[in-house]
PyMOL commands that place a pseudoatom at each C-alpha (Angstrom):
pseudoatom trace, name=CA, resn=UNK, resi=1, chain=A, elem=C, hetatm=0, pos=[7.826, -15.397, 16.542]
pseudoatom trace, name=CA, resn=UNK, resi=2, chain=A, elem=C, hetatm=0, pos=[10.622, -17.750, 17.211]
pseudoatom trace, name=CA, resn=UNK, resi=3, chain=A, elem=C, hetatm=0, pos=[14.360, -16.428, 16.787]
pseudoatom trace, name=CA, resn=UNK, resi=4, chain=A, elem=C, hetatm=0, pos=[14.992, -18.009, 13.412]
pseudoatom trace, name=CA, resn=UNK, resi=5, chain=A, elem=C, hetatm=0, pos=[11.145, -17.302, 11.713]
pseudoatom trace, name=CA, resn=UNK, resi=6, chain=A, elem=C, hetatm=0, pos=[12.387, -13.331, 12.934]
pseudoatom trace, name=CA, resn=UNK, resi=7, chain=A, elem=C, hetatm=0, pos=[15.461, -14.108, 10.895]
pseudoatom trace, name=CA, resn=UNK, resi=8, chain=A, elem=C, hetatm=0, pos=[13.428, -15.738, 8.146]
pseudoatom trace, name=CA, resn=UNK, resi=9, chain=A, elem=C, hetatm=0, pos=[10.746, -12.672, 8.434]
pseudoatom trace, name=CA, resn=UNK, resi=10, chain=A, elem=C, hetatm=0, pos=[13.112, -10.150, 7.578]
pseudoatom trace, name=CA, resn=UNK, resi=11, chain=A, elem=C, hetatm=0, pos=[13.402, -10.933, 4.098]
pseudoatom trace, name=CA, resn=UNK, resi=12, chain=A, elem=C, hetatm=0, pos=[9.350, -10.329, 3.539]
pseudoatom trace, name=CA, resn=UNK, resi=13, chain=A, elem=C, hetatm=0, pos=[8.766, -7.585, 1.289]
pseudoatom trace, name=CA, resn=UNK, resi=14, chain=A, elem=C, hetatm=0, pos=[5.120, -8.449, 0.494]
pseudoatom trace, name=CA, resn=UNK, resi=15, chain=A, elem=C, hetatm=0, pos=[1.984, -9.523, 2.392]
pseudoatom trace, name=CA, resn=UNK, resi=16, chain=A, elem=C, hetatm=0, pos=[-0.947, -11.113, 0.770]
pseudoatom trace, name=CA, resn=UNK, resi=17, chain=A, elem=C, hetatm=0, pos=[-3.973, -11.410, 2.000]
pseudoatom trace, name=CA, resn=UNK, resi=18, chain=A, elem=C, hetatm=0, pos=[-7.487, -12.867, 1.669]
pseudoatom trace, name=CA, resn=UNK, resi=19, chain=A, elem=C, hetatm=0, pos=[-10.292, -10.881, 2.548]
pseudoatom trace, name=CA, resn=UNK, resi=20, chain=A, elem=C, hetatm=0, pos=[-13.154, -12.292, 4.281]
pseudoatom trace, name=CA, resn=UNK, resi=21, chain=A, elem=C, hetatm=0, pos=[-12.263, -14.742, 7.032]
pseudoatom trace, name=CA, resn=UNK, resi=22, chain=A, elem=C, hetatm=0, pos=[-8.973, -12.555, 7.732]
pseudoatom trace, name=CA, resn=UNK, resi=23, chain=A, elem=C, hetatm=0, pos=[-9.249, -8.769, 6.918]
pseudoatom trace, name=CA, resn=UNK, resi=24, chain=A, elem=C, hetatm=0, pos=[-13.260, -9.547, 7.911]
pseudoatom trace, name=CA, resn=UNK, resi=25, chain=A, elem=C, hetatm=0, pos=[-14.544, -11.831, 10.297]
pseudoatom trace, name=CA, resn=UNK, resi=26, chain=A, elem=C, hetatm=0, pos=[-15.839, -13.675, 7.148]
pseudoatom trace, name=CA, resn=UNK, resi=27, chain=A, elem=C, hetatm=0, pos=[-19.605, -12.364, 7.891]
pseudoatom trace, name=CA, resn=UNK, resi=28, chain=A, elem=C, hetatm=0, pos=[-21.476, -11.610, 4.824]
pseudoatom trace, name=CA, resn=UNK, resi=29, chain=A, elem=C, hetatm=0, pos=[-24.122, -9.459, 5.406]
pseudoatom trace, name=CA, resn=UNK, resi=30, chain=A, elem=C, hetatm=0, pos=[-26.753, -8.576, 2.815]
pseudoatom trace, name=CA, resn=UNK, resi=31, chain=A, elem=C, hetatm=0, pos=[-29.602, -6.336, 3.147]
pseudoatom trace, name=CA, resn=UNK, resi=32, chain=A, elem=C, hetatm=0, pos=[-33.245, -6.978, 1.658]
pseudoatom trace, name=CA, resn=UNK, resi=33, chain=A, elem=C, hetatm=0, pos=[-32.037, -5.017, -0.963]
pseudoatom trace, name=CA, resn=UNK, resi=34, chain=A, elem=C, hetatm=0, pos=[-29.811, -7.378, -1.065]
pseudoatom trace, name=CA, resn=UNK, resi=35, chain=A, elem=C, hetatm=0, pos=[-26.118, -4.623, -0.836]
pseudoatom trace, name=CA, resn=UNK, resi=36, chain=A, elem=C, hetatm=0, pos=[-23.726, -6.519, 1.126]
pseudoatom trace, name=CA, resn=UNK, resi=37, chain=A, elem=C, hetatm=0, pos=[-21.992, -4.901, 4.462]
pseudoatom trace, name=CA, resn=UNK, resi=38, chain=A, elem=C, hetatm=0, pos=[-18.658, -5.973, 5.272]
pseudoatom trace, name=CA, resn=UNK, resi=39, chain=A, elem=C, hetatm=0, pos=[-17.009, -5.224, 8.908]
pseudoatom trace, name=CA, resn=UNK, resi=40, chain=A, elem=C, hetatm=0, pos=[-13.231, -4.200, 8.837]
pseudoatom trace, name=CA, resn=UNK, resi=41, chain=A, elem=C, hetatm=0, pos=[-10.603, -4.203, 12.376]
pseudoatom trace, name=CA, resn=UNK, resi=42, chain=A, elem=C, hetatm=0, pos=[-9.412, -0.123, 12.640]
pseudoatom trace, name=CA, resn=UNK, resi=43, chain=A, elem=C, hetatm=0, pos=[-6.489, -1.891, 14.105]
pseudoatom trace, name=CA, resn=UNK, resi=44, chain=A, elem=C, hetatm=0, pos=[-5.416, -3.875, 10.532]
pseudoatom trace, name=CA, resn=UNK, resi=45, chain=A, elem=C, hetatm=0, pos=[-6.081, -0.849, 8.533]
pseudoatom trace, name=CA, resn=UNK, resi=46, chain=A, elem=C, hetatm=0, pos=[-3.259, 1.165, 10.292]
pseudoatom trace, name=CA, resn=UNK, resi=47, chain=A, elem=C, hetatm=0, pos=[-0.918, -1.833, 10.314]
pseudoatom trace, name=CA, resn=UNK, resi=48, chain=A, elem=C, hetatm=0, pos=[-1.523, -1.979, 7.028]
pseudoatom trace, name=CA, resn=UNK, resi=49, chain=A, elem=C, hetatm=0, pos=[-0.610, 1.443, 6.627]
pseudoatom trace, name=CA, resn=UNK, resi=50, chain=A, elem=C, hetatm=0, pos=[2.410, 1.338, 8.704]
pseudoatom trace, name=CA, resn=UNK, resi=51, chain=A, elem=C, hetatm=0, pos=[3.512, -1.606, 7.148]
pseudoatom trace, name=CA, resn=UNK, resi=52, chain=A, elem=C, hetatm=0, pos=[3.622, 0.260, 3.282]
pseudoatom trace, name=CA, resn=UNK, resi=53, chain=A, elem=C, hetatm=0, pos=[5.343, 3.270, 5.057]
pseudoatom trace, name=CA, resn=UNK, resi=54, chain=A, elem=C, hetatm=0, pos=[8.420, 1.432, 5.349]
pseudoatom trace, name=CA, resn=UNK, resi=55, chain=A, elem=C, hetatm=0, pos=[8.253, 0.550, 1.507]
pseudoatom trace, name=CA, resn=UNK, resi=56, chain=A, elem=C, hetatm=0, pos=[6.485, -2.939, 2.018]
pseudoatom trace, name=CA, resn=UNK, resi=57, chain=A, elem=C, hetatm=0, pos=[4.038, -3.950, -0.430]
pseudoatom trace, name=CA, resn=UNK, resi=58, chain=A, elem=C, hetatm=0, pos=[0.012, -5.022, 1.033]
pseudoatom trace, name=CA, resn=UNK, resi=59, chain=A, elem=C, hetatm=0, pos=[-1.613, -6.553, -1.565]
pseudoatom trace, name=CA, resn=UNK, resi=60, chain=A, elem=C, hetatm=0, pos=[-5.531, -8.192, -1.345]
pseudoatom trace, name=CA, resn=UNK, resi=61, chain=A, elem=C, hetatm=0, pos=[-6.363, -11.761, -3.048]
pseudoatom trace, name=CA, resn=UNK, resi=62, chain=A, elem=C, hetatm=0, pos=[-9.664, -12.700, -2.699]
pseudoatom trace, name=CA, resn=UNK, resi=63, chain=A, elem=C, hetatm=0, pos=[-11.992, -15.593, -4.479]
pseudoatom trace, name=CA, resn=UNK, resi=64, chain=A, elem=C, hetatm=0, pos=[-15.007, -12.705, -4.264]
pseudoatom trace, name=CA, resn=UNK, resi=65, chain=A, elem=C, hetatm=0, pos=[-15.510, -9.312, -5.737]
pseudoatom trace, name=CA, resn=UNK, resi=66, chain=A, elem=C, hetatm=0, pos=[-16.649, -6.510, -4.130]
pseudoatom trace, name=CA, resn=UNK, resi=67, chain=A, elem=C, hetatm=0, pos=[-17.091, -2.560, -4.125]
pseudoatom trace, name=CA, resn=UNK, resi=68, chain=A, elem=C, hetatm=0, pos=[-16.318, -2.652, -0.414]
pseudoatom trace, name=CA, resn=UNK, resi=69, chain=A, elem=C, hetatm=0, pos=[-13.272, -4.392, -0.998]
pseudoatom trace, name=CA, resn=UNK, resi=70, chain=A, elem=C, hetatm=0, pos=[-11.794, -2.068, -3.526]
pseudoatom trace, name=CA, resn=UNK, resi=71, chain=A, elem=C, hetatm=0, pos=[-13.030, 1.258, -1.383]
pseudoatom trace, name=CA, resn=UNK, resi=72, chain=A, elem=C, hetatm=0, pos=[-11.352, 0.034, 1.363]
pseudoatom trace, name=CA, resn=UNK, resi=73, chain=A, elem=C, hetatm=0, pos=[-8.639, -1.113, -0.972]
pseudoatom trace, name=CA, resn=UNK, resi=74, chain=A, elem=C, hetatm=0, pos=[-8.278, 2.443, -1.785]
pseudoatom trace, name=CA, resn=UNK, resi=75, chain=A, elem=C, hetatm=0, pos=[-9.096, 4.040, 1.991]
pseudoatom trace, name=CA, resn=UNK, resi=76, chain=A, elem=C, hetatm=0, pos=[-5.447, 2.450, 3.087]
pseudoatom trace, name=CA, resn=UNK, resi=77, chain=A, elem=C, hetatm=0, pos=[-3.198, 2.868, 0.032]
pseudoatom trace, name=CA, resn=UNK, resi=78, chain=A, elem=C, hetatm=0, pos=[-3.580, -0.562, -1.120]
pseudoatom trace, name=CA, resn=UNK, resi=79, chain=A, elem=C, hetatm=0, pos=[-2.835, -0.705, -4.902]
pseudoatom trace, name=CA, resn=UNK, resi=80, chain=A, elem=C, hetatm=0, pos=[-2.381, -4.631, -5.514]
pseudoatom trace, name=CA, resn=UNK, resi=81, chain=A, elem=C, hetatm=0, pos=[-5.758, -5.592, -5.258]
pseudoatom trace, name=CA, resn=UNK, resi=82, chain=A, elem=C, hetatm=0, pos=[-6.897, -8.869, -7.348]
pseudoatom trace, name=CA, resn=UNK, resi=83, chain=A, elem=C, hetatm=0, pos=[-10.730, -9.570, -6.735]
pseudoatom trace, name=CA, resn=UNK, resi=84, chain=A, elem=C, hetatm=0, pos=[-13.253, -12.715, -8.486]
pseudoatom trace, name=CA, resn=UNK, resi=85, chain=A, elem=C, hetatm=0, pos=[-10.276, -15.578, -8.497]
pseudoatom trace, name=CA, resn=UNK, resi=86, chain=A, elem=C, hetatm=0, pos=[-11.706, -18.683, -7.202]
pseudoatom trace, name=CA, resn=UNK, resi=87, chain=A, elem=C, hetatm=0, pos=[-7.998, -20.007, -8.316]
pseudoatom trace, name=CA, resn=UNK, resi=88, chain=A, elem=C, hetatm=0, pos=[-5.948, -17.855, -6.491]
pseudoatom trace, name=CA, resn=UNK, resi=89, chain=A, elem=C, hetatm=0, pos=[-2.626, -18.928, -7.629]
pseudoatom trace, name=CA, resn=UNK, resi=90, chain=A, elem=C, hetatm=0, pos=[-2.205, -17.719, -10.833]
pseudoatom trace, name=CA, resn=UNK, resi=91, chain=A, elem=C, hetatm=0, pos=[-3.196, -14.360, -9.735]
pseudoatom trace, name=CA, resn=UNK, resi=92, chain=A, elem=C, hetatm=0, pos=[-0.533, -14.465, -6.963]
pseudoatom trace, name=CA, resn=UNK, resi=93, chain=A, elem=C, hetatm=0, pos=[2.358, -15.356, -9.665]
pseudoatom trace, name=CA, resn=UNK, resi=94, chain=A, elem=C, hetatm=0, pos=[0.970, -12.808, -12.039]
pseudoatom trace, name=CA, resn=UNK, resi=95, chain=A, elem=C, hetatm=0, pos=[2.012, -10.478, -8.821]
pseudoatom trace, name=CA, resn=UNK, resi=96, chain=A, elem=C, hetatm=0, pos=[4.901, -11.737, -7.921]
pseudoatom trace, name=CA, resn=UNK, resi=97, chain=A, elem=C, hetatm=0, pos=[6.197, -10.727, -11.428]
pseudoatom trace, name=CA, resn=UNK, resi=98, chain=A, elem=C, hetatm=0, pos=[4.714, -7.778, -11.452]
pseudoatom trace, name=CA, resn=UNK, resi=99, chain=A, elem=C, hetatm=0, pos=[6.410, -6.223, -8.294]
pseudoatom trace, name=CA, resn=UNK, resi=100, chain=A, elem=C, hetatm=0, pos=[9.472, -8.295, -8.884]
pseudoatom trace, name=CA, resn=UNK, resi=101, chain=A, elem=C, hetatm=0, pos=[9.357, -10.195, -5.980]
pseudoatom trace, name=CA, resn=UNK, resi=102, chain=A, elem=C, hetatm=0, pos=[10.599, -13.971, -5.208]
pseudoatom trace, name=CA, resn=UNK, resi=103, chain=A, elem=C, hetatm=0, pos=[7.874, -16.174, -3.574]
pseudoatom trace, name=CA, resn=UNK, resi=104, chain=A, elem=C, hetatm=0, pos=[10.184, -16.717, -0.651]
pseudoatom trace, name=CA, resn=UNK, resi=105, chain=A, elem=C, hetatm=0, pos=[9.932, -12.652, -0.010]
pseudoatom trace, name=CA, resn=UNK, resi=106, chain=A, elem=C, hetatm=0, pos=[6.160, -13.621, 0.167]
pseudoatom trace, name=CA, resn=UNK, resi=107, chain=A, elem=C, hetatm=0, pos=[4.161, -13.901, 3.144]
pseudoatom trace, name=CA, resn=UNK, resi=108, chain=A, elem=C, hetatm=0, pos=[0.056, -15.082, 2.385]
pseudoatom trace, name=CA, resn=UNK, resi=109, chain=A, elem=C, hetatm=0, pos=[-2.142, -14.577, 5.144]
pseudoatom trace, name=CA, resn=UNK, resi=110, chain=A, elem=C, hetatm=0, pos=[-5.123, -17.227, 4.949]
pseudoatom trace, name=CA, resn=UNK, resi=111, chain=A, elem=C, hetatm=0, pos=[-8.053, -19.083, 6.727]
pseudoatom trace, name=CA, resn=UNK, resi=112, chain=A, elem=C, hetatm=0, pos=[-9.919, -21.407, 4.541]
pseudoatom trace, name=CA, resn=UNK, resi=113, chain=A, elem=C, hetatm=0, pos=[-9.387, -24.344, 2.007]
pseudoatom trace, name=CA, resn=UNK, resi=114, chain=A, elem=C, hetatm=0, pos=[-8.703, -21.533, -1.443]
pseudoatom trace, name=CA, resn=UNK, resi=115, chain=A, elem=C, hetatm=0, pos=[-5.981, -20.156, 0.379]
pseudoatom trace, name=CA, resn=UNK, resi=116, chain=A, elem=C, hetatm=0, pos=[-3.521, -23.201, 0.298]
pseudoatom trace, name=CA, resn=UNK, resi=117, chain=A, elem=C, hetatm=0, pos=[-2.041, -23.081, -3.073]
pseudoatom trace, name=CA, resn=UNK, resi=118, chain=A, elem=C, hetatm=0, pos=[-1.054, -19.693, -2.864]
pseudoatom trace, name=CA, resn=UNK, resi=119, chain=A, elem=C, hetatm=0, pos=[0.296, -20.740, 1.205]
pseudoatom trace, name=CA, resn=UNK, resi=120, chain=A, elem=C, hetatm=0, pos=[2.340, -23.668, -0.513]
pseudoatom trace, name=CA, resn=UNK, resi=121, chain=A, elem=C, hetatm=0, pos=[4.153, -21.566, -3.127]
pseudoatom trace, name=CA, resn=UNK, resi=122, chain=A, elem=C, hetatm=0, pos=[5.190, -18.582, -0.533]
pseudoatom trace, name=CA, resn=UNK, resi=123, chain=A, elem=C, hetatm=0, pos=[7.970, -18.683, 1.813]
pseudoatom trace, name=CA, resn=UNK, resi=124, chain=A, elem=C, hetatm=0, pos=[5.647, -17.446, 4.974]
pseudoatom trace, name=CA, resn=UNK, resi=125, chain=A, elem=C, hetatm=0, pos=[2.274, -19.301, 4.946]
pseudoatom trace, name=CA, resn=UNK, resi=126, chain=A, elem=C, hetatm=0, pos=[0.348, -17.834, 8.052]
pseudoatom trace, name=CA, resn=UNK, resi=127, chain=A, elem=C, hetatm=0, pos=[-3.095, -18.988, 9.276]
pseudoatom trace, name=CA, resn=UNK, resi=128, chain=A, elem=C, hetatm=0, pos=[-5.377, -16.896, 11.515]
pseudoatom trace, name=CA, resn=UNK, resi=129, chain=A, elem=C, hetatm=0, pos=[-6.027, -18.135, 14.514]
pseudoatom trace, name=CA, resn=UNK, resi=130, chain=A, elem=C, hetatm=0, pos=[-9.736, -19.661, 13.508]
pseudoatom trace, name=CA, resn=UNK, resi=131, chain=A, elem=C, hetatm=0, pos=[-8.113, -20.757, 10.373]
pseudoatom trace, name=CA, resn=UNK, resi=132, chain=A, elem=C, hetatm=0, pos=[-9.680, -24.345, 9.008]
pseudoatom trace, name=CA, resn=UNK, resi=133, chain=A, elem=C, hetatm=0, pos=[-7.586, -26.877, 10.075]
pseudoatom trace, name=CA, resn=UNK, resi=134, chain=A, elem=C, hetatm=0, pos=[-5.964, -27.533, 7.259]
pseudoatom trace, name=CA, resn=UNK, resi=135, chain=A, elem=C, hetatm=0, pos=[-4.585, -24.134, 6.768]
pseudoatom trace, name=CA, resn=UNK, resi=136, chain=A, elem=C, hetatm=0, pos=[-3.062, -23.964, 10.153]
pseudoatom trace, name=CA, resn=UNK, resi=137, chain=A, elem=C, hetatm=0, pos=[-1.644, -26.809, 9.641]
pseudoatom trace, name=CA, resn=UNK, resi=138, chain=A, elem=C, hetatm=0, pos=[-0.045, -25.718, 6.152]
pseudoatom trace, name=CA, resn=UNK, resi=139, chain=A, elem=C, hetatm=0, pos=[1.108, -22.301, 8.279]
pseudoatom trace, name=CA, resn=UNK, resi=140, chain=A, elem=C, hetatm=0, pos=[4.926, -21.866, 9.637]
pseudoatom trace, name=CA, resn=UNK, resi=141, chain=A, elem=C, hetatm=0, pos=[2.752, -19.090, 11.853]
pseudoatom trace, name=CA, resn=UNK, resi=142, chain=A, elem=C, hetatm=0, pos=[-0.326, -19.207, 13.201]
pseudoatom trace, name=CA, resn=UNK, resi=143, chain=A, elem=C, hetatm=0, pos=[-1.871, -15.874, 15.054]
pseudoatom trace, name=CA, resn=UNK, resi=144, chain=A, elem=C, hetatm=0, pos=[-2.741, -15.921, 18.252]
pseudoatom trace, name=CA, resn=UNK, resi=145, chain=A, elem=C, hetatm=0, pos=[-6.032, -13.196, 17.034]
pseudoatom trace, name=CA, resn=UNK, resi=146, chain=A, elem=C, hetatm=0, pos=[-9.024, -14.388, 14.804]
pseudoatom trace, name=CA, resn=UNK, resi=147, chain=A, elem=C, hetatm=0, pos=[-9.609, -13.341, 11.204]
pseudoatom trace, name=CA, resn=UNK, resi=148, chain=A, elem=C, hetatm=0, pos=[-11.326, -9.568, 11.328]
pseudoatom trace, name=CA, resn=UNK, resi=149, chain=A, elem=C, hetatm=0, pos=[-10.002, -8.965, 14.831]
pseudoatom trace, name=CA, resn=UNK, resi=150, chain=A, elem=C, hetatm=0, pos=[-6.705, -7.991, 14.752]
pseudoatom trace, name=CA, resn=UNK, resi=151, chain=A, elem=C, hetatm=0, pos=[-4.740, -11.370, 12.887]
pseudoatom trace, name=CA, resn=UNK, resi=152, chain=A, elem=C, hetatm=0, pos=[-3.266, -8.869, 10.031]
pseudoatom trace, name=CA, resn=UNK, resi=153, chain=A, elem=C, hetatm=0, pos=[-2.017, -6.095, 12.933]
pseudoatom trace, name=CA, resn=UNK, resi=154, chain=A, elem=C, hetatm=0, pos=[-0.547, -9.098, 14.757]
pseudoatom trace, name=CA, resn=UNK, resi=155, chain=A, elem=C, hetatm=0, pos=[1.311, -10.458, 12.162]
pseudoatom trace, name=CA, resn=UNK, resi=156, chain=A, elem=C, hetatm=0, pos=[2.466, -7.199, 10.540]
pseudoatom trace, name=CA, resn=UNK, resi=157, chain=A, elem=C, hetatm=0, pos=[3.567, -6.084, 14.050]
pseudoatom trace, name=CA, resn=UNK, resi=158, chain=A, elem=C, hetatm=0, pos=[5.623, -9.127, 14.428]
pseudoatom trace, name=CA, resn=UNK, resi=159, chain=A, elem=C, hetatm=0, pos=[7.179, -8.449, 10.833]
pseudoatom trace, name=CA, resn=UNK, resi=160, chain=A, elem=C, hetatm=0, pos=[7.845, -4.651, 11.895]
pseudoatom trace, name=CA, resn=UNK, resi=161, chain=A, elem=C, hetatm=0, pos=[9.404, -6.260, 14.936]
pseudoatom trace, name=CA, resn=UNK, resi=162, chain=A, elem=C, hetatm=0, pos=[11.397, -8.537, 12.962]
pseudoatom trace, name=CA, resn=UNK, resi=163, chain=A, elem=C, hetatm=0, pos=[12.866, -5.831, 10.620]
pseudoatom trace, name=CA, resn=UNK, resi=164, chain=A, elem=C, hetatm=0, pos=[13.477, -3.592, 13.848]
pseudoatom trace, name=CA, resn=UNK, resi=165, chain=A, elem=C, hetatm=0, pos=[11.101, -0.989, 12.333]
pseudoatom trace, name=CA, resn=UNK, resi=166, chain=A, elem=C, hetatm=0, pos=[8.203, -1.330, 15.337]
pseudoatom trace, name=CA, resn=UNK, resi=167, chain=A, elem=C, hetatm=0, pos=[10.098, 1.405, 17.672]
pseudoatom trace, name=CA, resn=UNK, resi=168, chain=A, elem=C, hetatm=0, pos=[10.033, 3.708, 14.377]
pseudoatom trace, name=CA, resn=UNK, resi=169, chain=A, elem=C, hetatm=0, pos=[6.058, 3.475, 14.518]
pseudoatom trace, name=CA, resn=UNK, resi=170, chain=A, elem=C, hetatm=0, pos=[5.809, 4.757, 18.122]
pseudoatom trace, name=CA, resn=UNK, resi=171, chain=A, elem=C, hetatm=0, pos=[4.671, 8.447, 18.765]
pseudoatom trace, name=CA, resn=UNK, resi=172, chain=A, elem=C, hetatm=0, pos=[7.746, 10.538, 20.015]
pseudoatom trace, name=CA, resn=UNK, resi=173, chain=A, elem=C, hetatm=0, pos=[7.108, 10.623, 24.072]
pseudoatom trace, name=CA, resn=UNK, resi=174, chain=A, elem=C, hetatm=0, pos=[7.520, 14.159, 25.350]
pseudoatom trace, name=CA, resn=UNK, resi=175, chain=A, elem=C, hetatm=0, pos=[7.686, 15.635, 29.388]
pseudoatom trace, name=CA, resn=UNK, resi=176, chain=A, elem=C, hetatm=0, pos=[5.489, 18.466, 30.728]
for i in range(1, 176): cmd.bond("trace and resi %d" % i, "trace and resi %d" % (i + 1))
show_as sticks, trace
zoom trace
C-alpha cells in the first residue's frame, strides 16, 4: 500500500465483505442431495479475528443466503452478517447507521458486478485480485491474492500495518 492509501487506511474502522468470490473461491458445490459445500482460507479466518481484536468491526454482505455462511459467521466472531440482498446497498447503509460509522471509515472488499454500488459509496473500494474487470477498476486497491486464497488476510494485514497494530499480532519470541 502506497504511503498516502496507509495514511488514508488508518481511518478504516469497518471491513465489508462479500462472500463467495472473496471469503470463497466462489465454487458452489452441491451434493446429489443437493446441500451446498463451501471452502473457506484458515488464513482469512484468523485475520479476521485479529482484525476485531483491535476493536475493528468484520461484517459479511452477500447477494446469497446460506447456513454455511452464518456458522462460519459465528466460528470467527462475526456479528454483522446481512445474507439474501441481491441490492447490496441498502443493506450496507442500514450498517453504517447501525455501528455509527461514516462510509469513508468503510472499506468493501469485492469481486463481481453486485459489489460496485456498495464499492462506490465507501471510502476504500478493494478488488481481489481475480476481481471482474470492472471491479478492479472501481478499486483504489487491488490484492495481489485471489478471492478464497488469502485476498481478506492480505488486505487486513496491510490495514494492521497501516494502523501500526501488525507487530502487536506477532507471538512474543523467546531464547533457550
Amino acid at each position: 500500500m502506497a504511503s498516502k492509501d496507509a495514511d488514508f487506511a488508518r481511518s478504516i474502522r469497518l471491513i465489508l465483505s462479500d462472500v463467495d468470490g472473496v471469503l470463497t473461491d466462489g465454487s458452489i458445490i452441491l451434493d446429489n442431495q443437493g446441500i451446498e459445500s463451501k471452502v473457506f482460507y484458515v488464513r482469512d479466518g484468523l485475520a479476521i479475528k485479529l482484525w476485531q481484536k483491535f476493536g475493528y468491526w468484520f461484517g459479511i454482505l452477500t447477494a446469497r443466503n446460506s447456513q454455511i455462511v452464518k456458522l462460519r459467521a459465528a466460528e470467527l466472531g462475526i456479528e454483522v452478517v446481512r445474507q439474501g440482498f441481491a441490492d447490496k446497498l441498502p443493506a450496507a447503509r442500514e450498517i453504517f447507521a447501525q455501528l455509527n460509522v461514516r462510509p469513508e471509515e468503510v472499506c468493501y472488499i469485492g469481486d463481481d458486478l453486485p459489489d460496485l454500488p456498495v464499492m462506490y459509496e465507501v471510502g476504500l473500494p478493494v478488488a481481489v485480485f481475480d476481481a471482474v474487470d470492472e471491479v478492479r477498476r472501481a478499486a483504489r486497491l487491488v490484492t495481489r491474492l485471489p478471492g478464497g486464497r488469502g485476498a481478506v488476510r492480505e488486505l487486513i494485514e496491510r490495514l494492521l500495518k497501516a494502523k501500526g497494530h501488525w507487530e502487536d499480532c506477532q507471538p512474543i519470541r523467546t531464547r533457550n
